[in-house]
Structures are given as structure tokens and as C-alpha cells.
N, C-alpha and C positions, 0 to 999 in steps of 0.2 A: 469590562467583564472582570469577573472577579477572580484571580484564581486559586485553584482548587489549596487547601491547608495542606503543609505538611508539616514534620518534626527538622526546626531550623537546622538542629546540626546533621543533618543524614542529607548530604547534599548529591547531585548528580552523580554516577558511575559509572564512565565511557558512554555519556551521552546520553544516560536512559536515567529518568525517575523513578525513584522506590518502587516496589508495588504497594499498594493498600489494598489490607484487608478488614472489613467489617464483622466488629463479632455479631452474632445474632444477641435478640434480645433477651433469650432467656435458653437454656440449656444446664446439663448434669454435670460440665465440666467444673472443676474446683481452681485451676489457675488456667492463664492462658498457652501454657507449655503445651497441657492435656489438650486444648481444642486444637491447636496448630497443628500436632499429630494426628490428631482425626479428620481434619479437616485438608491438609496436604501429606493423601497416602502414597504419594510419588516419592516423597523427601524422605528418606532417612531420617529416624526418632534421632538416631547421634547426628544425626547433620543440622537439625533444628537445636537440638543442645551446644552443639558450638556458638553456632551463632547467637545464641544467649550469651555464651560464656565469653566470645566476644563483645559483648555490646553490639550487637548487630540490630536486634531488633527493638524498635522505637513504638512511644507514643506523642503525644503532641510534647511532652514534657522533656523526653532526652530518652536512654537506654530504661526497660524493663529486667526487671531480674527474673531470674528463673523460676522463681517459688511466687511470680507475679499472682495476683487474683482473678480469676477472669471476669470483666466487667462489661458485662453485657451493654449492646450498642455503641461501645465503642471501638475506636481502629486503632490497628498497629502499621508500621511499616518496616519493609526492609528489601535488600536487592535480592532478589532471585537470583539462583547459579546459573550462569552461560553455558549455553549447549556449544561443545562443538563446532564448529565452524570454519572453511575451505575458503578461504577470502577471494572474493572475486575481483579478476585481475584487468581491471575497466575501470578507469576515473571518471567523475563527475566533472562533467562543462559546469560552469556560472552563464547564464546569458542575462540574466539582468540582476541587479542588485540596488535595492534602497532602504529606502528606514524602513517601509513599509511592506516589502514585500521582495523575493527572491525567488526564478526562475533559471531553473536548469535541463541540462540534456541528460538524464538517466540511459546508464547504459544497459544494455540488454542482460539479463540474470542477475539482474542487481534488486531487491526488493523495495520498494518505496517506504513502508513503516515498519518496524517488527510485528512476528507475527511466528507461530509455531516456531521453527528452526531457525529462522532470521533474525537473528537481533542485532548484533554490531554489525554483520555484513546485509545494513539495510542503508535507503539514501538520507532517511531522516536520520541516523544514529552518525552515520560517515560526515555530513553537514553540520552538526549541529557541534561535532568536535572540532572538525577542521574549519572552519570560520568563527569556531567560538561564539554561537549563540545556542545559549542553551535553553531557550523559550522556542526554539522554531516550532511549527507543525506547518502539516501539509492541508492545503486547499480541497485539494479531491487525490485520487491513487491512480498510478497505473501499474499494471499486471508486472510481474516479475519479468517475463519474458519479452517483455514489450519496451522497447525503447525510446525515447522523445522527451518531451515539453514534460513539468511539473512544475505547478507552480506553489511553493510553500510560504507563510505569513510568518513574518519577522515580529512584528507588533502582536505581542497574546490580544491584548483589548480590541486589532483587528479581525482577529481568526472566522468571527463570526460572519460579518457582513463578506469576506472574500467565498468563505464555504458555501455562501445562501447562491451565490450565482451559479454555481457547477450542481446545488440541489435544485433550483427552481431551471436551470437549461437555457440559460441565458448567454451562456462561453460557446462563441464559435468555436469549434474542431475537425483538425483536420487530417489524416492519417495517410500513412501511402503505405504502402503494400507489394513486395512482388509475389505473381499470382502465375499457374499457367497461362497460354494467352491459346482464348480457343475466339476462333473466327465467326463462330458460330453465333457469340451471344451478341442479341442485341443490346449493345452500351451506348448512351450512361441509359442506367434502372434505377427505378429506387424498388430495393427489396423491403420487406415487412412479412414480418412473423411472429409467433407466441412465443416467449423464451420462459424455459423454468429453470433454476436451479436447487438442487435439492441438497439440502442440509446434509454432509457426508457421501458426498458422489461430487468428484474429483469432475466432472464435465457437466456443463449443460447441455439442455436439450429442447428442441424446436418442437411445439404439441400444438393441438389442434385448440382452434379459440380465436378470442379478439387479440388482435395485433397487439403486441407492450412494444416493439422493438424495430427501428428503421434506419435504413441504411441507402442514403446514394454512391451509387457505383461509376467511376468515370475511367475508362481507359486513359490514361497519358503517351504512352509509347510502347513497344515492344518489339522485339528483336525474330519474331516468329515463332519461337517456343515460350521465351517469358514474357510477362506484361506487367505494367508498372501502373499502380491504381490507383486515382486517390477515392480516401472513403469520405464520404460525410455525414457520420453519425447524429440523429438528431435524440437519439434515447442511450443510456447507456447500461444495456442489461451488461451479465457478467459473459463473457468472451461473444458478445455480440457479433463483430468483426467479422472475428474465427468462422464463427456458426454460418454467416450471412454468405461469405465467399466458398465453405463450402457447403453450402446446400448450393448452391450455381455452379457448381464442378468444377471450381477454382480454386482448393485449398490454397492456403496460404503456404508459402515453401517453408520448407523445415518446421511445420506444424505436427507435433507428436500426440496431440488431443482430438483433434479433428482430419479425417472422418474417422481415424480408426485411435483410441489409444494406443500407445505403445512404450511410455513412460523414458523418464530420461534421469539418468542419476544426478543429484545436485551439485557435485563438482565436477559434471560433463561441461565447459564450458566453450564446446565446438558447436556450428552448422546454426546457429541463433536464428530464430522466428521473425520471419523478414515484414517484420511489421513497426514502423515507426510513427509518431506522436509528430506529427509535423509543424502545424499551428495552433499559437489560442490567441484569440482577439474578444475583447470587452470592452465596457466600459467600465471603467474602474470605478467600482461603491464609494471611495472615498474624495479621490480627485474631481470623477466627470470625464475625464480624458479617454480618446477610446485607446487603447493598446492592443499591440499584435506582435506576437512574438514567435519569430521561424528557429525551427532546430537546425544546429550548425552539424548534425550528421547529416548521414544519405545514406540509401540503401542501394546497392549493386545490381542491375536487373541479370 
């Protein structure tokens, strides 16, 4: 695979690559000063003039000056400012490592990629420094709040073939969960339901229609007020899980999205969502070999 161009000397920045911007191909701007300000109205006109002034921003060639031209359909690059950030105070497991691939135990309010507010305190930016590979990417994600197994691609040229098995639902997974434990329901089930998630609403929602989303539900143990689950997702909508245990009257403990919002500040890093990534087993695209890999946490019923 080939990857993507950038400007040689503008190399990595605590683990994140430039961002690129593409100018459009035609526009009334007269250099690329004028479009950046119009086109990033978050940023400070003086804060885009710095970074001119330093040599910050690049094209394939090295630094643009400030009185640059702006040259339609072409790209610039350079680092974005870091937001703010409360470091969350949870290390990364390693459970496997090879040329080819690296799998860890993500700990709970740790983010898996950047994304809005998360950029260094993500698992991809925190790995990618402290082991010094600065090609990682991730396989597939799991939720901030959500703990377990990731599996991320050491080799760029493998990225492809590992990502196709978690899009086409080929990786076993395996989740546990502590739940209330009601005597009532008949386990194991498998639940199914329509999941929507809607662009700008913070929760999903379970609507009427054809099934997108399925869940098998197995009691393991329980103490008579808690119950210990494992799930077996065979689809993976967004907070699937969540949704599935509470439409069955068994919210997940310390879930603050389901059944009811109730939001939680992002440097709250107490009472974490008792939902853990337990197994992934495959066969591996490159070797043949089947792999299976158990998270070295555990959740407390």
C-alpha cells in the first residue's frame, strides 16, 4: 500500500501526523494566507501568521511564505494546536507484539484514535510514542469508556488486509459485562434490534424495523444482586452492548448514557463502565494461523 505523501521535513509531532489541507480548485483568494483564514474561522488570523512566520506551514517542497500564491488543488500541511488535556492516569498492557501486528489491553477513559478533545491522551498517540513506531494504526476501535483487547497494525502495507476482517465480521468477540442479575430473565438470549445513531446526538437509539444488530447474552455467575455476562456480539452498531443489556433491564453498572443520560465530566476518572473486550480470535490474513487473544484485566462483580 502506498502511503499517503507528505512534506519530508515536517516530521511527526508527539505521535500525530500534520494535518493536510486541500485547496480547492478555484476560488477569489489571492495567496494561501487569505484562504486559511477563511477556511479555519476557529484559528486566530495572528495565530495562522505565526505559523507562517515560523515556517510551520509546508507544501510538498519545504516552508511557504506568507505572501505564498494560492494554488488551487493543491495541499498544505501543518500541526494543529493541542487542545487541553487531563492525562488519564491508566497504562497500556502490550499482550502481543510482532512485526506484523500489536495487541493491547486499553484501559477504560482512554480513547483508542484521536478525535475531538483526545489527541495525545489517545491509545494510538500514547503507543505510537512509547514503543516508537510511528506508522501504527488501529485494526478497528473501541469506545472510550470501554475497556479490553485492540488490536493495532505495525506493518502500513498490512493495515489493509487486518481492517477487512473486523469490516467483513470475521473476528470472534467477546465481552463481559457486570449487569444487575434479575432471576427473572430467561438466559442465555440472543437479543436483536434496529439501532440508529444519529449524526450529533450523543446516544443511540433502538427503532422499529429490520434487525441491523445482535447480541448473545450468557449469565456466568452472580452474587444475587450482580451478574457477570459474557456478550457475543455478532454485529457491531455503535454502543450496541449498552443498548442491548438495557432494553433487558440490565443496564450495564456505571453506565451514564443508558437508560437515562446523565453525562460525566472528562477528567471524572472514577466508577468506569463495567464493560470489558475480553477476546479476539482469527485467523490471521497474512500467516493462516488461528489466533486468540484474552485481556489480562478483569472486571469485579
Amino acid at each position: 500500500m502506498r502511503r499517503k505523501q507528505r512534506p519530508a521535513l515536517l516530521a511527526q509531532r508527539h505521535g500525530l501526523d500534520p494535518a493536510r489541507l486541500r485547496l480547492p480548485d478555484e476560488g477569489p483568494w489571492s495567496t494561501v494566507r487569505d484562504h486559511l483564514v477563511e477556511r479555519l474561522p476557529r484559528v486566530a488570523p495572528e495565530r495562522i501568521d505565526a505559523l507562517f512566520a515560523q515556517g510551520a506551514i509546508h507544501d510538498l517542497d519545504g516552508p511557504i511564505a506568507p505572501d505564498a500564491p494560492f494554488a488551487p488543488g493543491t495541499s498544505v500541511w501543518f500541526h494543529r494546536d493541542l487542545p487541553d488535556e487531563t492525562p488519564v492516569p491508566f497504562a497500556i498492557t502490550v499482550v502481543h507484539r510482532d512485526e506484523r501486528i500489536l495487541v493491547v489491553d486499553k484501559p477504560h477513559f482512554l480513547a483508542t484514535i484521536p478525535r475531538g478533545s483526545h489527541v495525545v491522551e489517545t491509545a494510538l498517540v500514547r503507543l505510537r510514542t512509547d514503543l516508537g513506531l510511528p506508522h501504527l494504526s488501529p485494526a478497528h476501535r473501541l469506545d472510550r469508556v470501554t475497556a479490553g483487547l485492540v488490536l493495532f497494525v505495525v506493518d502500513p502495507a498490512l493495515r489493509g488486509k487486518y481492517q477487512t476482517m473486523f469490516k467483513d465480521r470475521v473476528v470472534h468477540k467477546e465481552y463481559e459485562a457486570i449487569a444487575r442479575y434479575d432471576p427473572a430473565l430467561d438466559l442465555p438470549t440472543t437479543i436483536r434490534s434496529r439501532i440508529v445513531k444519529t449524526k450529533g446526538i450523543i446516544t443511540a437509539q433502538e427503532v422499529d424495523g429490520e434487525p441491523n444488530a445482535e447480541t448473545r447474552v450468557e449469565l456466568v455467575e452472580h452474587n444475587g444482586v450482580w451478574g457477570r455476562y459474557r456478550l457475543l456480539p455478532t454485529t457491531g452498531r455503535t454502543h450496541q452492548l449498552r443498548l442491548h443489556l438495557s432494553s433487558a433491564g440490565i443496564p450495564i453498572r456505571n453506565d451514564d448514557f443508558y437508560p437515562v443520560l446523565t453525562g460525566k465530566p472528562l477528567d471524572d476518572f472514577t466508577n468506569p463502565l463495567a464493560l470489558l473486550a475480553k477476546v479476539l480470535a482469527f485467523t490471521d490474513p497474512v500467516t493462516g494461523e488461528h489466533r486468540r487473544f484474552h485481556s489480562t484485566s478483569s472486571l469485579e462483580l
